[in-house]
C-alpha positions in Angstrom: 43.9 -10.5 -23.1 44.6 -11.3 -27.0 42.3 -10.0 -29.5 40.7 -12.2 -31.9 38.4 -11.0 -34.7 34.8 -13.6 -34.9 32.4 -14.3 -37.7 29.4 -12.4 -36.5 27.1 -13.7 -38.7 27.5 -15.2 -42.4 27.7 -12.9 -44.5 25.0 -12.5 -47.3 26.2 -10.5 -50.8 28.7 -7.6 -50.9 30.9 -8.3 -47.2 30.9 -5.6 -44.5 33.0 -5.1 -41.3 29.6 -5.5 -39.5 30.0 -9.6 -40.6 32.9 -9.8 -37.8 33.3 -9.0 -34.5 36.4 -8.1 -32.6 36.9 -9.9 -29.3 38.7 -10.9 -26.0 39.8 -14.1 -25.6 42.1 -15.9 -23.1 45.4 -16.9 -23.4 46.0 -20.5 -24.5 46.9 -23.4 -22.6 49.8 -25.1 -23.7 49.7 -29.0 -23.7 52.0 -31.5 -24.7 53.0 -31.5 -28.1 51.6 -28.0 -29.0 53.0 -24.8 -29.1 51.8 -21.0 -29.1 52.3 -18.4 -31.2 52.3 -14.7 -31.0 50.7 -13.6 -34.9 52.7 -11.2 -36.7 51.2 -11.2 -40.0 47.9 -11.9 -41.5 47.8 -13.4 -45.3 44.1 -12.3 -46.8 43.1 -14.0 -49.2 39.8 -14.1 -51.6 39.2 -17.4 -51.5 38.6 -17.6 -47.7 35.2 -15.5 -48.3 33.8 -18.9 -50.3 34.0 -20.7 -46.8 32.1 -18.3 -44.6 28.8 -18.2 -46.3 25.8 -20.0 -44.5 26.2 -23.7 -45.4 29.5 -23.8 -46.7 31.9 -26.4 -46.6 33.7 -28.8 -49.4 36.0 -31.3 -49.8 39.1 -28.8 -48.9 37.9 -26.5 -46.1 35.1 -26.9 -43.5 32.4 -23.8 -43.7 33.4 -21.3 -40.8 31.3 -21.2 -37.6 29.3 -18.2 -36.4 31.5 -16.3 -32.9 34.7 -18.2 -34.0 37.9 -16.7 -35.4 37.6 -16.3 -38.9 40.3 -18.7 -40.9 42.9 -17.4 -42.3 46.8 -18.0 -43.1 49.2 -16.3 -40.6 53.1 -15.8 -39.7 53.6 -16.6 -36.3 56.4 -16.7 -33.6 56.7 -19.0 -31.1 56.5 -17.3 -27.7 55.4 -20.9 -25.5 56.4 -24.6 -26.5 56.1 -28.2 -25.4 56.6 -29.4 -29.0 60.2 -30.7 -29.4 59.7 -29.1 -33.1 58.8 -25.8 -32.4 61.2 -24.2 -29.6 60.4 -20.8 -28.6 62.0 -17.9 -31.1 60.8 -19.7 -34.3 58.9 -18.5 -37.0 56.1 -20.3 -38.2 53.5 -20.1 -41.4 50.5 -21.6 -40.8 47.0 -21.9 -41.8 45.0 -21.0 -38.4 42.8 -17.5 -37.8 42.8 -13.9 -37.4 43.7 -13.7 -33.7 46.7 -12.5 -32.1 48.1 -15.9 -30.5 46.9 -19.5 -32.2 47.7 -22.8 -30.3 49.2 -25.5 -32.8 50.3 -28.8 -33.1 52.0 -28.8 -36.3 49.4 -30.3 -38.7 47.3 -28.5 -40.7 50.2 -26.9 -43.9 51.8 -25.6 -40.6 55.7 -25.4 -41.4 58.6 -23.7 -39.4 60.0 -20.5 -41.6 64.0 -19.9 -42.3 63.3 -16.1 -42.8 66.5 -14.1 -44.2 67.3 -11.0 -42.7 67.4 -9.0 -46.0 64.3 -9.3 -46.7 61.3 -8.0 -45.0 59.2 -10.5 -43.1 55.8 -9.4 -44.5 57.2 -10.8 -47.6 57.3 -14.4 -46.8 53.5 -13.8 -46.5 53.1 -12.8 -50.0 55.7 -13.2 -52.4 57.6 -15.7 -50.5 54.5 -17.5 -49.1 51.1 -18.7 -50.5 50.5 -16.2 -53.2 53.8 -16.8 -54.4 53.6 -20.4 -54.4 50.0 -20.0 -56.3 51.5 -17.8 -58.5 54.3 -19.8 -59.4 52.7 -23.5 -59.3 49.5 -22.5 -61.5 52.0 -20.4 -64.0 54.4 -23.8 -64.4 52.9 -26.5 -63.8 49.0 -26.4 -65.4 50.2 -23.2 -67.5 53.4 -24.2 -68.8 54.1 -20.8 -70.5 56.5 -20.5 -73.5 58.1 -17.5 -75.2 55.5 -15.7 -77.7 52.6 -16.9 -75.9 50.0 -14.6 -74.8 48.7 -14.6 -71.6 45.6 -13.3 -70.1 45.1 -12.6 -66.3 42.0 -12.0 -64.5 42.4 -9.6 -61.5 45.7 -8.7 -62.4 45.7 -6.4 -60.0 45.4 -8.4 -56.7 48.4 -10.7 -54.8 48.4 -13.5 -57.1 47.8 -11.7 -60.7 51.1 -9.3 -59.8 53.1 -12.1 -59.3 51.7 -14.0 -62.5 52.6 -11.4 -64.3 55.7 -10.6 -63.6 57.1 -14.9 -63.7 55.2 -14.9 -67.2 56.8 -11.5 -68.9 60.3 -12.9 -67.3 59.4 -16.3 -69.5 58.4 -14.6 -72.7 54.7 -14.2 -72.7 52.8 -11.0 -73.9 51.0 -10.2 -70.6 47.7 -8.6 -70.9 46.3 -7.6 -67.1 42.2 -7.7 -66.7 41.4 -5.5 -63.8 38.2 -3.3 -62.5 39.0 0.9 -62.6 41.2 3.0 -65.3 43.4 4.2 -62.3 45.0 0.1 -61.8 45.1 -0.4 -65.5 47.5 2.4 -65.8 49.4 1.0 -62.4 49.4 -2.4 -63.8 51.3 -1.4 -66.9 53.3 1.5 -65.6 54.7 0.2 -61.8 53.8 -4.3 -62.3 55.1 -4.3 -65.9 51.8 -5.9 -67.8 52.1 -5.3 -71.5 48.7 -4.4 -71.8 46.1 -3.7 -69.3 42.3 -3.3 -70.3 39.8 -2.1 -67.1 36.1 -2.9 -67.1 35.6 0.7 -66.7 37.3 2.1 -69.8 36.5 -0.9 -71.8 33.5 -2.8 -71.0 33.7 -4.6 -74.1 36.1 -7.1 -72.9 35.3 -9.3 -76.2 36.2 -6.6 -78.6 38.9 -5.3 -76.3 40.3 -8.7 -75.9 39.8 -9.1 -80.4 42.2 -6.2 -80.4 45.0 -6.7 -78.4 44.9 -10.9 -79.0 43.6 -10.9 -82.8 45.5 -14.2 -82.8 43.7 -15.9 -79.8 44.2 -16.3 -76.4 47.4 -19.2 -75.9 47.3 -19.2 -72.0 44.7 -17.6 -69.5 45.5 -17.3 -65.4 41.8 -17.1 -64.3 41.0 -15.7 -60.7 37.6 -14.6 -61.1 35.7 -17.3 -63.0 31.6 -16.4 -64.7 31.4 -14.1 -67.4 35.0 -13.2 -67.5 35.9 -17.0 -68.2 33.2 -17.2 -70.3 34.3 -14.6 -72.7 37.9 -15.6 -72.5 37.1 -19.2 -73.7 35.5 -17.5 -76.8 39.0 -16.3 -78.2 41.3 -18.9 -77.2 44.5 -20.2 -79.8 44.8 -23.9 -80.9 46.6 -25.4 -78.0 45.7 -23.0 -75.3 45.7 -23.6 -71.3 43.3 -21.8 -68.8 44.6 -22.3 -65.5 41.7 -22.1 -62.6 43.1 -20.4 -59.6 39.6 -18.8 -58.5 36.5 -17.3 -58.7 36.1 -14.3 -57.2 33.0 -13.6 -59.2 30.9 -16.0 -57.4 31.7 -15.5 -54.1 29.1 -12.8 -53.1 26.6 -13.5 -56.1 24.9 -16.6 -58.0 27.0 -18.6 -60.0 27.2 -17.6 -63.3 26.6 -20.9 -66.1 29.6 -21.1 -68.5 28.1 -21.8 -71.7 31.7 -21.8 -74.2 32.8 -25.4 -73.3 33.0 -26.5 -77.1 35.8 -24.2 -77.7 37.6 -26.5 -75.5 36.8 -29.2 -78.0 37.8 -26.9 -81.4 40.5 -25.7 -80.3 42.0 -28.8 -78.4 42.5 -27.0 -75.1 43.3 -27.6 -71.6 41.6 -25.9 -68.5 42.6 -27.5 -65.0 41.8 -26.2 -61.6 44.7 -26.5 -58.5 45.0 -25.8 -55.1 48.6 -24.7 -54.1 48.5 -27.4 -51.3 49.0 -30.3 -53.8 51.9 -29.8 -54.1 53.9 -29.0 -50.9 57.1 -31.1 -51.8 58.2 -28.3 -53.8 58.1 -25.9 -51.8 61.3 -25.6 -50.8 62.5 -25.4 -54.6 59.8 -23.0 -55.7 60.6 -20.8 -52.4 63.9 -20.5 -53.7 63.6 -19.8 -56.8 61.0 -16.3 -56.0 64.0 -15.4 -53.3 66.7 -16.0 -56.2 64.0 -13.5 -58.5 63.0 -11.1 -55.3 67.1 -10.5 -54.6 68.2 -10.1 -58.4 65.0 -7.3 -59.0 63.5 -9.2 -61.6 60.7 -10.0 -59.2 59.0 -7.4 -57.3 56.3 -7.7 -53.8 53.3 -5.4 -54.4 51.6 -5.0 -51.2 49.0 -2.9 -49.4 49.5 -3.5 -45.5 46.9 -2.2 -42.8 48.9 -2.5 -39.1 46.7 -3.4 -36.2 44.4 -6.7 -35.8 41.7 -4.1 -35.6 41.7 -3.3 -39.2 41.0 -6.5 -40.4 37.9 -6.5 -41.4 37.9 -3.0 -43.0 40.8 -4.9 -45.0 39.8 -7.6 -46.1 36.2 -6.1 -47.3 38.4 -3.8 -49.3 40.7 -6.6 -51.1 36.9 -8.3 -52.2 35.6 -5.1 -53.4 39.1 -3.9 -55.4 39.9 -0.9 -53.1 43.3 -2.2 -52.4 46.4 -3.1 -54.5 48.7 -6.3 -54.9 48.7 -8.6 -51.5 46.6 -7.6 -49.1 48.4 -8.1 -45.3 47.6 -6.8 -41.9 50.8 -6.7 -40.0 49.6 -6.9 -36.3 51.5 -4.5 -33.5 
């Protein structure tokens, strides 16, 4: 029987494996107009934690139920169809759960996938997929970047900050990378390419670290972890300067934390705008093509940690939230 990994109970603080619960479930049904796939890749992202706490729920995403498959993003293929769509053989990204076989019905940002063969599949979960399009869409279209800017990123380390960066150096920004230990500093600037990298462990100052390397302000910030971070950020911000919201992985396992800098929005005539990368799936196509133009020419660059097996999810996806793992987290299923 497939395997499917549950919400065992909602987690409370730091997330554990114990919060999920690998299980057997049968195989699906097929009825008209639905399809079924066989998972091949998991996509785990930060955000999703926001929706499994006890009460959850918002305008965007439901809160997820107890001994249900946790929601997630997935690449499928289609092994079983009665969807004129969908035939069997075709790939599929969709936004469904960790289990090994999802029944579909098209809806729900699912979309059939035109993978090239030069490029490894697990990619089209990461560079070529969600994070990519976050990446890209938050950069362009709230951010819009211009040579001699500089640009701060929050978790620079993780899927969406290594892509950020990379787009942003490529458009003429001085990148400076925030991330957690000494050890990803010196990967962000040595292997991703950040200018500058400054790690809460070396330099818990962020302020004065931030005074240094930006004496001239802050023009554009690429936030993904909201609170105090944000906070300070919006302290030393240029005339003119953008902060893009793309998360807040701050507040996920811990009480919100007040933002109390909103006048420097007002002094220095700044923009901050949140997004969701599912407002704007009519470009898709155009911004898919541009990362595969950028991937294939090596001025783009996947950074990925993969765990194989449907088993290891939960080990992996408590490791993303806690910084233990490296660019776009993925579990590539056997």
């Amino acid at each position: 029987m497939p395997l499917a990994v549950n919400l065992a109970r909602h987690p409370e603080g730091a997330i554990t494996p114990d919060d999920f619960e690998i299980v057997e479930v049968p195989r699906p049904e097929v009825p008209e107009g639905w399809f079924l796939i066989r998972n091949r890749v998991f996509s785990l992202d930060a955000g999703f934690r926001q929706w499994m706490s006890a009460g959850a729920g918002d305008n965007y995403l439901t809160g997820m139920a107890l001994n249900e498959p946790v929601q997630s993003i997935v690449l499928g293929e289609v092994v079983e169809s009665r969807h004129p769509d969908y035939p069997v053989g075709t790939l599929v990204n969709a936004r469904t759960a960790w289990e090994e076989m999802s029944l579909l019905d098209g809806s729900d940002l699912c979309a059939p996938l035109q993978c090239a063969d030069d490029i490894p599949l697990q990619d089209y979960m990461s560079t070529l997929g969600p994070t990519g399009m976050t990446a890209w869409l938050g950069l362009f279209r709230i951010g819009q970047p211009k040579a001699g800017d500089v640009l701060v990123v929050s978790a620079a380390g993780g899927a969406v900050g290594t892509i950020v960066g990379q787009l942003a150096k490529a458009a003429g920004c001085k990148t400076i990378g925030l991330v957690s230990s000494a050890a990803k500093a010196q990967w962000l600037t040595d292997e991703v390419g950040y200018d500058v990298a400054i790690s809460r462990e070396s330099q818990p100052d962020l302020a004065s670290a931030l005074a240094e390397v930006a004496p001239a302000g802050v023009d554009l910030f690429f936030d993904n972890v909201g609170g105090g971070v944000l906070n300070t950020v919006m302290q030393q911000l240029a005339e003119g300067a953008r902060l893009v919201l793309c998360g807040a992985i701050s507040q996920y396992e811990s009480d919100v934390e007040p933002i109390s800098h909103t006048w420097e929005l007002v002094t220095k005539r700044a923009r901050m705008e949140g997004f969701m990368f599912s407002d704007y799936v009519d470009e898709f196509p155009k911004v898919m093509a541009t990362l595969e133009s950028a991937l294939r020419d090596g001025s783009l660059t996947t950074f990925d940690q993969q765990y194989r097996g449907i088993e290891q999810t939960p080990q992996a996806f408590c490791d993303m939230m806690h910084g233990a793992s490296r660019g776009k987290c993925l579990v590539v299923l056997e």
